[in-house]
C-alpha positions in Angstrom: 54.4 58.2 116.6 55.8 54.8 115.3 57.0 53.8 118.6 53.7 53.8 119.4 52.6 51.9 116.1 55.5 49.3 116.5 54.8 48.7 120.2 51.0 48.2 119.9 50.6 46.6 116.2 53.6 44.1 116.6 51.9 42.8 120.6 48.5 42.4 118.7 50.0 40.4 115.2 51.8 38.1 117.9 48.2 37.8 119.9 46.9 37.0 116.4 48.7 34.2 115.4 48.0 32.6 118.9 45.4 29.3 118.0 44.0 30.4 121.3 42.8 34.5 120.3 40.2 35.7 117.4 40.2 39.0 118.0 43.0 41.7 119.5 41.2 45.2 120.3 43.6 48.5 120.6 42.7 51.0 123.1 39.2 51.3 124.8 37.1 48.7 125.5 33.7 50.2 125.5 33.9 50.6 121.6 33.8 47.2 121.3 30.4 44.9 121.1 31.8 42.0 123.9 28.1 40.8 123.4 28.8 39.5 120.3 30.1 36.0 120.4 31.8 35.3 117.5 34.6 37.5 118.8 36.2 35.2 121.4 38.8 34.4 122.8 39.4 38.3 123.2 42.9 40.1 123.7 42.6 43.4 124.7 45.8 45.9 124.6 45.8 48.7 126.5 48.9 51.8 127.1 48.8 52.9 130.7 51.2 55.8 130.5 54.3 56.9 128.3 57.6 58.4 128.8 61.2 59.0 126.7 64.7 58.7 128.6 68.0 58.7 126.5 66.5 57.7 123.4 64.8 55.0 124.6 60.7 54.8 124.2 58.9 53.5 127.8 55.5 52.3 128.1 53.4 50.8 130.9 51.3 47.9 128.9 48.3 46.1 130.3 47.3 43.2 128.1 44.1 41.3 129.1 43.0 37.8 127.5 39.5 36.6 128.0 36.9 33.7 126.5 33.4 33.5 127.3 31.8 30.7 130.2 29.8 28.3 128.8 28.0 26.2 131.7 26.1 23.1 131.3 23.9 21.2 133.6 25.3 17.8 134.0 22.1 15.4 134.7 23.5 14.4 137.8 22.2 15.7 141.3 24.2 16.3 144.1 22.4 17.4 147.5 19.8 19.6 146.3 21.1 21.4 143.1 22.0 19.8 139.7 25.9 19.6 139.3 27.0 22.2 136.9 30.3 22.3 135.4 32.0 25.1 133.1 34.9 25.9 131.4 36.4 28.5 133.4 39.4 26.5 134.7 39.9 25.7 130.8 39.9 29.4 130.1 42.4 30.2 132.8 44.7 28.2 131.4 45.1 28.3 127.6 44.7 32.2 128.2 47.5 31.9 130.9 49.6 30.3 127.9 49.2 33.4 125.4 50.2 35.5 128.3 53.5 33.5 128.5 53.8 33.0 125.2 53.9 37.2 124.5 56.3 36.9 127.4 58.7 34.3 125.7 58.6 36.5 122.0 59.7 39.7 124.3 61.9 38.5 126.0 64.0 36.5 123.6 61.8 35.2 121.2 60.7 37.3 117.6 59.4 40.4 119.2 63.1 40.7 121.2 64.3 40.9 117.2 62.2 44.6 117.4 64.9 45.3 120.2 61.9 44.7 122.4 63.2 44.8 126.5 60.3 44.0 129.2 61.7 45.7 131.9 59.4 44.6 134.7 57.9 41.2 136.0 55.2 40.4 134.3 52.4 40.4 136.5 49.3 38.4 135.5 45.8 39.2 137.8 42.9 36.7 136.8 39.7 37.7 136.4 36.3 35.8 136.7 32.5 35.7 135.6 33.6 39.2 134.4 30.9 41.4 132.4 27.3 40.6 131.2 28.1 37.6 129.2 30.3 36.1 131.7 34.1 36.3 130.6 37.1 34.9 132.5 40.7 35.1 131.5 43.7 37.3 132.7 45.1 41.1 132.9 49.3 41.0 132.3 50.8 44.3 133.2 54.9 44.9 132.3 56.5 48.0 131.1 58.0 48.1 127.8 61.5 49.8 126.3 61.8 50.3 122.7 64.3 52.2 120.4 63.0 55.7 119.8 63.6 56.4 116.0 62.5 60.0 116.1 65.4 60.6 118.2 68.0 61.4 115.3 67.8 64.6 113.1 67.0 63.9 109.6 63.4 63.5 110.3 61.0 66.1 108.9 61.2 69.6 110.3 59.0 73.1 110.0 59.4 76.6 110.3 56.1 78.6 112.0 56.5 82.2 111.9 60.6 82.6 112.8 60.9 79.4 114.9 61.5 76.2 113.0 61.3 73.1 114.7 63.0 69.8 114.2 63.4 66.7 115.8 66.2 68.0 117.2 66.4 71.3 117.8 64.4 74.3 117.9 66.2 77.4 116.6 65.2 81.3 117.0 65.9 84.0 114.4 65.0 87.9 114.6 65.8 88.6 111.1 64.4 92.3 112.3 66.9 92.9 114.8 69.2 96.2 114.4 71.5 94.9 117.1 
């Protein structure tokens, strides 16, 4: 379907452009080698569910944006640990930043051009010291509305045994009838 197409490859050339993302994964998750560290900063899209009303295509998006931890031991002792400090306040916020910055293109911005219409908040849920090699960043969910272009009837149609099928309509004939 190229609602589909349109809604998932235009979100992950935006997430690509982003300074802040290497890598934009479609779909599951556990086909991807998170190990691997040359990856990061990570955008993951994911469709939640799917539904057409008067022409219009709907989709329930989650995008999540994640970076690995790095900790370092500061040579400083405090009590009766060594002071550690990471980056996961760092990662919080530049991924926080691509988040709104996907925002900002659908709502108004280039991806609005696509006639593009988030038609929920976007609600962003941070995550942290997620997964084996420690990833923290952010999961946005928002649904989506785009234009359905296999709405009109010039697209492609078929005939299987007497029914053919179109985009459109589906038509019955009984060319053995003796009515």
């Amino acid at each position: 379907m190229i609602g589909y197409y349109n809604a998932t490859e235009l979100i992950r050339a935006h997430l690509l452009a982003d300074r802040n993302i290497n890598t934009v994964v479609i779909g599951g998750l556990d086909k991807v080698d998170i190990t691997k560290q040359t990856i990061f900063p990570l955008a993951h899209i994911l469709i939640d569910e799917h539904y057409a009303i008067g022409g219009k295509l709907n989709y329930s998006i989650r995008v999540a944006v994640m970076d690995i931890v790095k900790t370092n031991i500061i040579d400083e002792f405090v009590g009766e640990d060594w002071k550690l400090i990471d980056n996961n306040q760092d990662i919080l916020n530049s991924m926080q930043a691509v988040i709104e910055s996907l925002e900002s293109s659908l709502r108004g911005g280039t991806l609005s051009n696509y006639l593009f219409e988030v038609r929920s908040d976007v609600i962003l849920t941070p995550f942290e010291y997620r997964f084996e090699n420690i990833l923290t960043g952010w999961e946005a969910t928002f649904d989506l509305t785009i234009p359905n272009n296999v709405t009109d009837c010039t697209g492609s149609s078929f005939t299987l045994d007497r029914i053919s099928f179109s985009n459109c309509l589906i038509t019955f004939s009984n060319d053995n009838c003796n009515c």
